[in-house]
Residue, then its C-alpha position, 0 to 999 in steps of 0.5 A: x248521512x252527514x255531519x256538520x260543525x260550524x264554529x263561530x268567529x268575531x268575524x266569520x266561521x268554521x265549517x266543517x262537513x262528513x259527506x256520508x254516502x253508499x259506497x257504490x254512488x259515483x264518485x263528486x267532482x271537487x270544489x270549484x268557483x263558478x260565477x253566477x248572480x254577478x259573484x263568485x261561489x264555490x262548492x263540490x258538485x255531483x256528476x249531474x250539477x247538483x251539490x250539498x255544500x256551498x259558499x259565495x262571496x259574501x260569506x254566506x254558506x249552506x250545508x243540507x243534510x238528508x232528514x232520514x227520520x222522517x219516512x216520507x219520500x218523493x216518488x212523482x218525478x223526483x227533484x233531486x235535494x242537490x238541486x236546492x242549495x244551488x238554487x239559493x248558493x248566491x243568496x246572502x241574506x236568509x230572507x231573500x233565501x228562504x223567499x227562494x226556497x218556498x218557491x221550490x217544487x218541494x212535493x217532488x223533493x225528499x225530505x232534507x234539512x238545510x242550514x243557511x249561515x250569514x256571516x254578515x248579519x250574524x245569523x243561522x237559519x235552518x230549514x226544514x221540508x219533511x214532505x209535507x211542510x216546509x219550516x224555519x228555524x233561527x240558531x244563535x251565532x255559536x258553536x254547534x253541530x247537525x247530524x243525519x244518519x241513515x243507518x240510525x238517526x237518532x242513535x247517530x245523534x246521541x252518539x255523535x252529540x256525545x263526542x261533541x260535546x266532550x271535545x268542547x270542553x278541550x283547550x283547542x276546541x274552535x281551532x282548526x286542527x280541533x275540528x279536523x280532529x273531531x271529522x277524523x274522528x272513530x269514537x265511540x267506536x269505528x262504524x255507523x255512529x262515530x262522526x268518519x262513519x264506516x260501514x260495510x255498504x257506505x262510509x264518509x267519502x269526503x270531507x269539506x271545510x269552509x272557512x270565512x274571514x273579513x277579507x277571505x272566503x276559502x273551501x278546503x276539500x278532502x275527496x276521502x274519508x277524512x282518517x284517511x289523509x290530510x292533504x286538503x284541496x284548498x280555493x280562495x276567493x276574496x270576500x265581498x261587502x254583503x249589505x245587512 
């Protein structure tokens, strides 16, 4: 249950990310920077290691959201999708990336997608594992938004889509304030469908936002539903030459 936007820039991006989840899990530990691969990487993490967000040095990103439309799920000794974007986190090319995934045990991983984006290369790649087959997609450099929902999919889709997509057409749309804006967001009313999702048992519990330029990496972090304050967490990390 998430929601990600990424706003393309000349010389890096925007991302922001709903973390969706049951109110009752435990609670994330906040964004820090750990070396790994001779390269800093930054992301929030669960209490077991395991995360849904990351950026490293060279600017490139992974978000991976749940694939709730899909029913299939792994029973046998289960692998946690937490598990996958630290797997690839320092990888800055999306070759070398997905090289990386089709090695993963993915009978023992529940269905997810996870978008990689390559400031560098000007490239987005998203993969797909649906319990039976594991699949890439390549996104033009632009705008754009994904969505799960484990309340109603695809009616979480359309509505959000929605919303997208009326706030495009808004003078600030790219901005930063436009796309907090638009992660505080209740339309088309305050529940299961708008982008800071609330229901009785699960809600947005967080809000992540990457930002990459030509000289910086930073990640600011909000470890509440996004209307329910402003005053974000924020960590730098000087942006490091990827090869193209």
């Amino acid at each position: 249950m998430c929601t990600v936007t990424f706003i393309a820039r000349k010389n890096g991006f925007a991302l922001g990310m709903n973390r969706d989840e049951k109110l009752a899990r435990v609670a994330a530990l906040t964004p820090k920077i750990i070396f790994a691969d001779g390269q800093e990487i930054i992301y929030p993490s669960e209490p077991t290691g395991g995360t849904w967000i990351a950026a490293n040095a060279a600017g490139a990103a992974f978000a991976l959201v749940n694939w709730y439309a899909v029913p299939a799920c792994a029973e046998e000794n289960p692998v946690s999708r937490g598990a996958v974007v630290n797997a690839i986190a320092t990888q800055t090319k999306p070759d070398a990336a997905e090289n990386i995934l089709r090695l993963l045990p993915l009978p023992r991983i529940s269905p997810f997608r996870l978008i990689g984006f390559f400031p560098a290369q000007k490239k987005i790649r998203e993969w797909r594992w649906n319990g039976k087959k594991f699949s890439a997609l390549s996104h033009p450099w632009r705008t754009a938004v994904w969505i799960s929902s484990g309340f109603d999919e695809p009616g979480a889709q359309r509505a959000r889509k929605k919303v997208f997509t009326v706030a495009l057409r808004q003078k600030s749309a790219g901005s930063l304030d436009w796309l907090r804006r638009l992660h505080r967001s209740h339309l088309p009313t305050r529940g299961g469908y708008s982008i800071c999702m609330h229901r009785d048992d699960a809600a947005t519990v967080s809000y992540t936002e990457i930002i990459a330029s030509a000289s910086r990496v930073q990640m600011n972090y909000f470890p509440h539903a996004p209307c329910a304050g402003s005053k974000l967490r924020r960590i730098k990390i000087s942006r490091k030459r990827a090869a193209i």
